[in-house]
N, C-alpha and C positions, 0 to 999 in steps of 0.2 A: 389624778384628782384635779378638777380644773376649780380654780377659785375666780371669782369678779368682784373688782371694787368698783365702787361709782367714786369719783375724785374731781373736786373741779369741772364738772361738764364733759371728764374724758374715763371713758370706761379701761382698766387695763384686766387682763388676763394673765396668769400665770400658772406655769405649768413647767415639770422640770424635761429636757431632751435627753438622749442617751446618745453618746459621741464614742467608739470603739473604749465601750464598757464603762466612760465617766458621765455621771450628769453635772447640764449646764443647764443652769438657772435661764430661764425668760421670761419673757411678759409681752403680752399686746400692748403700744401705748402709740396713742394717734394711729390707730388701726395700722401696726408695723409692730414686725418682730422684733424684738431686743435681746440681745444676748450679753450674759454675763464675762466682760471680757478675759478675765482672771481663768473661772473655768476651763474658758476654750485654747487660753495659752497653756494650761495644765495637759487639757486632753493631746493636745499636740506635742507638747514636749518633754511629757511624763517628769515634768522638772517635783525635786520635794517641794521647792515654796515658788510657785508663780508667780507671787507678787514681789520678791526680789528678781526675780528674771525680767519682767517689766520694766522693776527699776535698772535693770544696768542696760536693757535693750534702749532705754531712755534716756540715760546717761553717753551710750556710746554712739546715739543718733540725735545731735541737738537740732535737726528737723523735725524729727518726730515729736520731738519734747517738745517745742514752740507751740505745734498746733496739738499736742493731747486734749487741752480744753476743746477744742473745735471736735476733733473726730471721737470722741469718747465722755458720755453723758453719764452722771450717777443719777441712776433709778432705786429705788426704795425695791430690795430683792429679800426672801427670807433668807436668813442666815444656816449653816448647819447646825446650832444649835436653837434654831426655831426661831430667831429675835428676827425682827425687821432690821435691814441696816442698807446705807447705800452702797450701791456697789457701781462701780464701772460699765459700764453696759455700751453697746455701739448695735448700728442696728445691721442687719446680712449684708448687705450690696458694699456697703463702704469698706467693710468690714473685710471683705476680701481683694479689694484692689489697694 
């Protein structure tokens, strides 16, 4: 199911992916893919709570924590229980280097 919002002048899209059997939340936004970063640290590391895995990946890299603001943007994603909420998002290319 592909949804479109019109926001401010910029259209986004979302639509969920399927990652070895989990979905990740994305969106179109400045015509670029975004990905819900939580998600994709689950699908990869089948962790229970990926969002304390972040935190301690973040905790034990104060590089990465310096710039989390810089490489990692919260976009307005549906929640699993239906709400809108922000979530973490980054977009592909950065995302993997």
């Amino acid at each position: 199911m592909l949804k479109k919002k019109k926001t401010n002048e910029v259209e986004t899209v979302r639509k969920l992916a399927v990652f070895k059997g989990k979905q990740i939340r994305r969106l179109i936004y400045n015509d670029e893919w975004w990905f819900s970063v939580v998600d994709i640290v689950e699908a990869l590391t089948d962790s229970p709570d990926p969002k304390q895995y972040i935190k301690r990946v973040r905790q034990r890299d104060p590089e990465l924590n310096s710039y989390w603001g810089t490489i990692c943007t919260p976009l307005e994603l549906l929640a699993k229980d239906g709400k809108k909420r922000e979530v973490i998002s980054n977009k592909v290319f950065p995302l993997w280097f």
